[in-house]
Residue, then its C-alpha position, 0 to 999 in steps of 0.5 A: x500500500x502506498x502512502x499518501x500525504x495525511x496518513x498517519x505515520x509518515x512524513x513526506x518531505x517537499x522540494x527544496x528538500x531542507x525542511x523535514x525532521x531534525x534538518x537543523x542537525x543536518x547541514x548537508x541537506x537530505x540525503x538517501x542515507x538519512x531517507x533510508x535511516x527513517x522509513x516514514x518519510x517519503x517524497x511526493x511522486x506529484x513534485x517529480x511529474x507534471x508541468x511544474x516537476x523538479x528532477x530528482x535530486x541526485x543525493x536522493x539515489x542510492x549511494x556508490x558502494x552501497x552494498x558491502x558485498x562482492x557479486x561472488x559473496x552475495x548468496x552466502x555473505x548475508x543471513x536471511x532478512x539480514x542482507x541490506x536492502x535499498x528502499x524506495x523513497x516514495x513507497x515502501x517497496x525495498x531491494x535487496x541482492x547484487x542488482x538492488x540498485x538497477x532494480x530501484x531504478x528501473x522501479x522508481x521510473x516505471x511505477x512513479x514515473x520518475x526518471x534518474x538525471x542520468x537515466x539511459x534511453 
């Protein structure tokens, strides 16, 4: 289920992306790290899409390197439920294994409808 702004729980924090929850500890800005700490907060797919749309912030895409893990190790690096994981930043859909990252993107684009600045046609 996805959320919506009003429901009880989460936050969904709006462009220009410097006022939510504990900003003023937060000088960098929001970031996908800080988005992933806090899995009630979750962007509006309506500020990415439309006549008055902002592209999506790169520091919002899920950081180089983000999993620990060599493709050789992955099937028996993580215990079951352990393996970290990406996590959407507009619903609660999360992604885990060697591909997670692809998977993210290609999710928040056909669902959402929200390309990646550096998206390839």
């Amino acid at each position: 289920l996805d959320p919506v702004p009003g429901d009880a729980g989460t936050t969904f924090i709006r462009p220009p992306f410097t006022d939510f929850p504990g900003s003023e500890n937060h000088k960098g800005g929001l970031t996908y790290t800080l988005m992933a700490a806090n899995p009630e907060w979750f962007l509006d797919v309506r500020d990415f899409v439309g006549e008055n749309a902002v592209g999506y912030p790169t520091q919002l895409e899920p950081p180089r390197g983000w999993c620990p893990t060599k493709k050789k190790d992955a099937k028996d690096g993580w215990k079951d439920g352990e393996e970290p994981r990406l996590r959407c930043t507009f619903c609660r859909r999360t992604y885990a294994g060697v591909n997670a990252k692809s998977m993210w993107r290609r999710h928040v684009y056909e669902k959402h409808k929200v390309p990646m600045a550096n998206r390839r046609d």
